[in-house]
C-alpha positions in Angstrom: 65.1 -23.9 -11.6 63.2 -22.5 -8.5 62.5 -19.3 -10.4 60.5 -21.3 -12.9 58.3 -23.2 -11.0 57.3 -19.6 -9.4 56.9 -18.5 -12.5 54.5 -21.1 -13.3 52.8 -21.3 -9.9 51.6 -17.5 -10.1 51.0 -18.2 -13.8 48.4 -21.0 -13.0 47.3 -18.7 -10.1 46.3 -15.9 -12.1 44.5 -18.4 -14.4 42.3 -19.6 -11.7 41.7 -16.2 -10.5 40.4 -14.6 -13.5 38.3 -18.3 -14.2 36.7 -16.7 -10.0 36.1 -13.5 -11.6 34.5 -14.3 -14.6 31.7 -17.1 -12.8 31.4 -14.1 -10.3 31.1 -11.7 -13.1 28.1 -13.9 -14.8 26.4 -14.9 -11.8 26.5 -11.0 -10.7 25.2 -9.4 -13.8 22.1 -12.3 -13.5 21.4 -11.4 -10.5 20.6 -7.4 -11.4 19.2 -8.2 -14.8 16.6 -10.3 -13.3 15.7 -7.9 -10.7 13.4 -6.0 -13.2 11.5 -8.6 -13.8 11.0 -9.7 -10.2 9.7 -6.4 -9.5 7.3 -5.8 -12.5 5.8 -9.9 -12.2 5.5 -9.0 -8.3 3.7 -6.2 -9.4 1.5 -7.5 -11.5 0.6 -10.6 -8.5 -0.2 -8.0 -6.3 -2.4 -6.1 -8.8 -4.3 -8.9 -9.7 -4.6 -10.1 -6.0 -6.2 -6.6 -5.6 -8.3 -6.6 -8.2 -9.9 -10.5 -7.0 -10.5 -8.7 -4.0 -12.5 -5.1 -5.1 -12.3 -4.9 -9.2 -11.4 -1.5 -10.0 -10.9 0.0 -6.3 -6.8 0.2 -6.4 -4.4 1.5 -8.6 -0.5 0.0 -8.1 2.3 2.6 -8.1 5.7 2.8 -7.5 7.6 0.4 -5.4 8.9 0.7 -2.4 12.5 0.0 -1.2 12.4 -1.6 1.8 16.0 -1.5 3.6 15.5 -4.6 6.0 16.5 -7.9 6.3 13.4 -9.2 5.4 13.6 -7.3 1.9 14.0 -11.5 0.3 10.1 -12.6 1.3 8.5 -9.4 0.5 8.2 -6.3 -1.7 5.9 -3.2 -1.2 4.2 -0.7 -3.3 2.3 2.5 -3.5 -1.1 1.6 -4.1 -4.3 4.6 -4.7 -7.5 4.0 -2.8 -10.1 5.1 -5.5 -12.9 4.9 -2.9 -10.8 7.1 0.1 -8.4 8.8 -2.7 -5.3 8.1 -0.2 -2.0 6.4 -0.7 -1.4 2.9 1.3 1.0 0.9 0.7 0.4 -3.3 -0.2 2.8 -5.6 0.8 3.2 -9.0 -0.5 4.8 -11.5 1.6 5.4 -15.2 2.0 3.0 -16.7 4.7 3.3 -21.0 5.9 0.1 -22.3 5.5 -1.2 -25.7 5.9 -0.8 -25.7 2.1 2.9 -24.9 2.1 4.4 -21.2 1.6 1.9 -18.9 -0.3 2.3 -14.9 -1.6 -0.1 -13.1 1.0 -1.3 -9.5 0.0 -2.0 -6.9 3.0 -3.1 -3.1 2.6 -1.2 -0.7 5.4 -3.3 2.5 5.8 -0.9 4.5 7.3 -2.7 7.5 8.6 -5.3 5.0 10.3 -2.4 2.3 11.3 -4.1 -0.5 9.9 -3.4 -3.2 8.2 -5.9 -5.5 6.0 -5.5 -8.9 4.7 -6.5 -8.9 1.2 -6.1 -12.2 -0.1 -4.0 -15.1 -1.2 -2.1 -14.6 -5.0 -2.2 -18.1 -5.5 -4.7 -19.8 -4.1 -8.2 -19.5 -5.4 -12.1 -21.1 -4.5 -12.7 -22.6 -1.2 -9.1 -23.3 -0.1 -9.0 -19.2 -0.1 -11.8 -18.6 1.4 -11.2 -21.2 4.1 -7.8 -19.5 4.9 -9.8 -15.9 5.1 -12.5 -17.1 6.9 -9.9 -18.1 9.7 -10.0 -15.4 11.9 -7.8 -16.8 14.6 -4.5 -17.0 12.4 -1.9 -16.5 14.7 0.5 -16.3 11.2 -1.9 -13.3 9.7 -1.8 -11.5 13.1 2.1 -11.7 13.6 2.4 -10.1 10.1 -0.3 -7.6 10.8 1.5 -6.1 14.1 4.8 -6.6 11.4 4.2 -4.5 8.3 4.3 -1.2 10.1 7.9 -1.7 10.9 8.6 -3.3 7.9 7.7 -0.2 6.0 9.0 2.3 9.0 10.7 5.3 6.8 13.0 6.4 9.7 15.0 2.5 9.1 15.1 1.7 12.9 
């Protein structure tokens, strides 16, 4: 008697371990399919947030792995400077404003060590300009002293 009630206790076990690996499975193989997308639509954001900016200036490249923490609010990619003719690097981040989290798009010049705010991807007219015009956001300067060690190569 006791050797069939094992018998049907790992039975029922093994059921509900293969139902764990299957929901894992799926939920697994949705989380890398839409990764392609995420990284060509952030693209695209960042591109057009350029373009609002300077029409015709940068040119999106590649993008760049970021292997920090912070890798879930932001994504970086090569940009071309047509008026310089140098590589920077724009990240796109999410910024708290008084109009709830927004995609903010900077420019890191590397060789200089700057970074430049270039705009707001989803905010548009006088609410954007208001938030650009704000010189003394404490939230743009904290991410402009950030990025460079976002995007430090050596990972320390």
């Amino acid at each position: 008697m006791q050797e069939i009630s094992n018998k049907k206790f790992f039975k029922n076990y093994a059921i509900f371990i293969l139902i764990l690996l299957v929901i894992f499975s799926v939920l697994s193989y949705s989380v890398i399919a839409a990764k392609k997308s995420w990284v060509k639509n952030l693209s695209i954001t960042v591109q057009n947030t350029l373009n609002e900016k300077e029409a015709g200036r940068w040119k999106l490249g590649n993008n760049i792995t970021i292997n920090k923490p912070l890798t879930v609010n932001c994504a970086a990619y090569e940009v071309l400077d047509t008026i310089d003719n140098q590589i920077k690097n724009a990240v796109i981040l999410r910024m708290v404003t008084i109009y709830g989290p927004v995609s903010c798009v900077f420019v890191y010049d590397e060789q200089k060590g700057t970074v430049e705010v270039i705009g707001y991807s989803s905010l548009h007219g006088r609410i954007r300009t208001q938030l650009m015009n704000n010189k003394s956001d404490k939230k743009q300067e904290y991410w402009k002293e950030k990025i460079p060690e976002i995007l430090d190569k050596q990972g320390k």
